[in-house]
N, C-alpha and C positions, 0 to 999 in steps of 0.2 A: 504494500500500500504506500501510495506518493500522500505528505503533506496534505494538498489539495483536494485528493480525495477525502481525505478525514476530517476538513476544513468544511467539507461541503455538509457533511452530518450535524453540523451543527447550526445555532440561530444566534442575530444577530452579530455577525462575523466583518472583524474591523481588520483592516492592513494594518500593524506597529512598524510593521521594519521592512527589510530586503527578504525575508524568510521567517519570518513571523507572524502572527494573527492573535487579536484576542476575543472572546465570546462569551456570549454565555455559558456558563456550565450545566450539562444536562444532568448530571449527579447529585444538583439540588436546585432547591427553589430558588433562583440567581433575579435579581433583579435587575443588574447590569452586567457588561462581561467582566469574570472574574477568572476566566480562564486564559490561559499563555497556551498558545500550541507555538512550537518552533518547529522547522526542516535542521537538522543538522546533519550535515552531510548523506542526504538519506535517512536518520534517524530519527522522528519522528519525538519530541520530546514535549511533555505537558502539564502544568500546573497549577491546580488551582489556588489562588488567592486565599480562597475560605474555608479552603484544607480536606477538600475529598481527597481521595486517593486516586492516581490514577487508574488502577484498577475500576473500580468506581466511574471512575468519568468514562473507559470505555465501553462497559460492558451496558452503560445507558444510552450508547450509540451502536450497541452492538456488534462492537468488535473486539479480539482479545489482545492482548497487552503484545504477543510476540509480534502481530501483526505490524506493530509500531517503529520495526528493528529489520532491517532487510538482511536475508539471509544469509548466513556465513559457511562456505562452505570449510571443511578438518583442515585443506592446504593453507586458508585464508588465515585462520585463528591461530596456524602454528606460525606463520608468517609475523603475524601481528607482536606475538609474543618475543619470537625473536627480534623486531624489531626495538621494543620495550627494554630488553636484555642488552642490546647495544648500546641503544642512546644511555640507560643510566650508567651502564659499565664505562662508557663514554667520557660520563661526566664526571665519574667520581675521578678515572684517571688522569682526565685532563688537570683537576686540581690537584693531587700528589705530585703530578709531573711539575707543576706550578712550584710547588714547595720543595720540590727537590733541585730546583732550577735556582731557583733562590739562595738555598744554601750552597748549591755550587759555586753559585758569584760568589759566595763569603769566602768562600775555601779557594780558590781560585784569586783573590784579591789580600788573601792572607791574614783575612779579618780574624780575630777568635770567636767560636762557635760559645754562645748561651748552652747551659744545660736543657733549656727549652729548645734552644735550636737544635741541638740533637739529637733529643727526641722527636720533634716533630721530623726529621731527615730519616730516623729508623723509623718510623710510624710510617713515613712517604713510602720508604724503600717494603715493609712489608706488605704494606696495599699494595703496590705496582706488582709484586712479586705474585698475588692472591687471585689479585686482578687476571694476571697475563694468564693462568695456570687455568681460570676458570674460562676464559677465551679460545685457549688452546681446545681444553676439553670441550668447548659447543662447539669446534667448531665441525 
């Protein structure tokens, strides 16, 4: 199910935005719209203001909640996951790498290292170390 078609089950139905609508809620005795539908990316997202549940708000228009959610297929949701596993492994490296980069200027500039500083440099070094191993392993 598209947005617009689910838009259409309802009354009273206002444009808010580039992909959004607000209405009345068929879930209860709504006086004005008090409902949010949005498109997100396909996903079909909805809320009411005076606190039905979505459940609730669809099964008043007669439709089920999964409908709301376009289909995923096994390859899709492994994809997805993997991608999630990258970006944070991503992020957490990028910042060890920051900190290790750092203390290397000091070391390298012949600064002396804080005991904070060297801790935080074996802290960097055991993430990056955790990090790369568990990389290795997905991939």
């Amino acid at each position: 199910m598209i947005a617009e078609d689910f838009v259409a089950r309802l009354e009273r139905v206002r444009k808010s935005g580039p992909r959004s609508w607000s209405a009345k809620c068929p879930a209860h005795d709504d006086k004005g719209p008090s409902l949010k539908v949005t498109d997100a990316d396909g996903k079909i997202l909805i809320h009411c203001f005076a606190g039905c549940s979505p459940a609730d708000v669809v099964a008043a228009v007669g439709v089920e909640l999964h409908q709301l959610f376009p289909p995923r297929d096994k390859h899709e949701a492994v994809r997805y996951r993997r991608e999630r596993f990258a970006k944070g492994t991503l992020q957490e490296m990028h910042h060890e790498l920051i900190i290790a980069l750092i203390v290397l200027g000091d070391v390298v500039a012949k600064r002396e290292l804080s005991v904070a500083d060297r801790n935080m440099a074996r802290k960097a070094k055991d993430t990056i170390g955790r990090l790369s191993k568990e990389v290795s392993g997905a991939i």
